[in-house]
LOTIBA-720308 format. One record per residue (C-alpha): residue number from 1; residue in three letters; x, y, z. Coordinates in steps of 0.1 Angstrom, whole numbers, plus 5000, padded with zeros to 4 digits. Example, Ala and Ser with C-alpha at 12.3 -4.5 7.8 and 13.67 -1.06 7.14 Angstrom:
<nodes>
[1, "ALA", [5123, 4955, 5078]];
[2, "SER", [5137, 4989, 5071]];
</nodes>
This chain:
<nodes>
[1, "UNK", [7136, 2764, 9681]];
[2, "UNK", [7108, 2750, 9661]];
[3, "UNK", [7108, 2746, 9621]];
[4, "UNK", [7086, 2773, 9611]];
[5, "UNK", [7094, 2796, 9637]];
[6, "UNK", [7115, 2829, 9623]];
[7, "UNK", [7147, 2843, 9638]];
[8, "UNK", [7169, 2874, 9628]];
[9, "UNK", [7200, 2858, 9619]];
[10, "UNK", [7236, 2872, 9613]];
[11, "UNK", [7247, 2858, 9574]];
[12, "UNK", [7279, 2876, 9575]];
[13, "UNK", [7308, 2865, 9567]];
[14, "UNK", [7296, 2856, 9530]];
[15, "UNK", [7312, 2848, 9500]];
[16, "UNK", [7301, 2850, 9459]];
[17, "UNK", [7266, 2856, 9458]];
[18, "UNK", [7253, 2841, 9489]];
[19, "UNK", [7226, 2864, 9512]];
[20, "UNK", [7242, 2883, 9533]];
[21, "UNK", [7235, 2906, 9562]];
[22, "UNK", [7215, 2906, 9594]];
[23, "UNK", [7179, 2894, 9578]];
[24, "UNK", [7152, 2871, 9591]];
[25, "UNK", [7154, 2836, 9583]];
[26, "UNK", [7128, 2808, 9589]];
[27, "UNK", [7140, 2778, 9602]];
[28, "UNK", [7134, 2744, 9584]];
[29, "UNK", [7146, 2717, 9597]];
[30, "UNK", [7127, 2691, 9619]];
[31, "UNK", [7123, 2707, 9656]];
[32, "UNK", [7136, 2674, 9671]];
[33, "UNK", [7169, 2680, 9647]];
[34, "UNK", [7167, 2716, 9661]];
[35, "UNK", [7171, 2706, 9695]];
[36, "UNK", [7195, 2680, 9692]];
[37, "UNK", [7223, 2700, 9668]];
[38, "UNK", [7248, 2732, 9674]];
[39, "UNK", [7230, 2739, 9640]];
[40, "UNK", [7199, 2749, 9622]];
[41, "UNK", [7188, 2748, 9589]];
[42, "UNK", [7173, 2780, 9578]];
[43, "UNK", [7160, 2798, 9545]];
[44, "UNK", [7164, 2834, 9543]];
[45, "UNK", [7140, 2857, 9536]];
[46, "UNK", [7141, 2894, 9515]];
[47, "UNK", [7117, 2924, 9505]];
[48, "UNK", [7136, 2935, 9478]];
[49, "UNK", [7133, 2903, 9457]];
[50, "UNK", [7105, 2893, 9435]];
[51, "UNK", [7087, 2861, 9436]];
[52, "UNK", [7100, 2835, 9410]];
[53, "UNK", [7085, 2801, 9422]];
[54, "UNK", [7101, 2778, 9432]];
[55, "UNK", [7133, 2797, 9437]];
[56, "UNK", [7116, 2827, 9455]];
[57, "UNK", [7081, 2819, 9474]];
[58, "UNK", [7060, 2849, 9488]];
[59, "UNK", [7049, 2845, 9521]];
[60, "UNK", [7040, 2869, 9549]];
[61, "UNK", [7060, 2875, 9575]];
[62, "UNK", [7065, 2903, 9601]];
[63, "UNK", [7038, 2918, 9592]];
[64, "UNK", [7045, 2921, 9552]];
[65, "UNK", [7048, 2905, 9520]];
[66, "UNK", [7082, 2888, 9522]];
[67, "UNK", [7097, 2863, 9495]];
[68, "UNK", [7116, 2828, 9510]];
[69, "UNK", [7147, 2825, 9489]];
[70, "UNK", [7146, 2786, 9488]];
[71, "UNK", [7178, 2782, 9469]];
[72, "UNK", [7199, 2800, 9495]];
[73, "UNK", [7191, 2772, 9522]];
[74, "UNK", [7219, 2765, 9544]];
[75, "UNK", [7233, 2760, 9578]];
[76, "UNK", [7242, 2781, 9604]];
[77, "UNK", [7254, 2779, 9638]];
[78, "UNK", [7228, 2786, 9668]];
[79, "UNK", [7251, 2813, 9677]];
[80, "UNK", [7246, 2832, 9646]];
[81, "UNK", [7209, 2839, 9654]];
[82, "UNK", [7201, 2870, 9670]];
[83, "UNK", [7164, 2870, 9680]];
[84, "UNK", [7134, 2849, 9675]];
[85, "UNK", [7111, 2871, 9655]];
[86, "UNK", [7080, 2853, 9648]];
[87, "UNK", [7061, 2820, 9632]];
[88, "UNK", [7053, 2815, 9594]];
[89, "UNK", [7013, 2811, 9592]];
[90, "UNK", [7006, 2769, 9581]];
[91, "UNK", [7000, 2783, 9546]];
[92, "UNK", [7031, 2802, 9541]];
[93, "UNK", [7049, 2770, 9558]];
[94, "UNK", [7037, 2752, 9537]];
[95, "UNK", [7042, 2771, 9505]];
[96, "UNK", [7079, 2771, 9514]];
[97, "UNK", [7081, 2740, 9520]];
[98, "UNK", [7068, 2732, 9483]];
[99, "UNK", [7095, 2755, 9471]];
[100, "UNK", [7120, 2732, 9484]];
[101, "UNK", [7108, 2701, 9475]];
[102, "UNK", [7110, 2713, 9441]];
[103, "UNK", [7144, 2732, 9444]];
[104, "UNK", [7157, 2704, 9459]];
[105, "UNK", [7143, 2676, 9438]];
[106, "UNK", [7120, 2660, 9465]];
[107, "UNK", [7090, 2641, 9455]];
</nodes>
């Protein structure tokens, strides 16, 4: 479970307006982190929404133009991810983690 790496994760149960469904999610968080924790930090990612940097970043992903949705980062349990689906490309990594540095007020 390496930051970067992409796994289909299981969002439900949601409440309000957070993402929800089965959908792939990059994961974050420092590998090490990843290792040591029952949890991961992912952010989800979605075809149907448009890119609107730095909330949504567009990346590729499995195979397509995806968007990151950087201000629905969270938390989930190891259990809720499904499969491992792939690796975001250095760039795309990159890009998202820009998003977040600016969504979450990093300098």
């Amino acid at each position: 479970m390496a930051r970067g790496e992409v796994y289909w994760v299981n969002l439900d149960p949601t409440q309000g307006s957070e993402i929800r469904k089965r959908r792939p999610c990059v994961l974050v968080g420092a590998t090490p982190i990843n290792h040591a924790r029952r949890t991961v930090v992912v952010v989800p990612l979605s075809t149907s929404a448009k890119p609107n940097p730095p909330l949504t970043i567009s990346i590729q992903c499995l195979g397509q133009p995806v968007v990151a949705v950087c201000d629905q980062i969270r938390a989930v349990h190891k259990s809720r991810l499904l499969e491992a689906a792939g690796r975001l490309a250095k760039k795309d990594l990159e890009a998202l983690a820009e998003g977040l540095k600016q969504v979450l007020v990093l300098s």
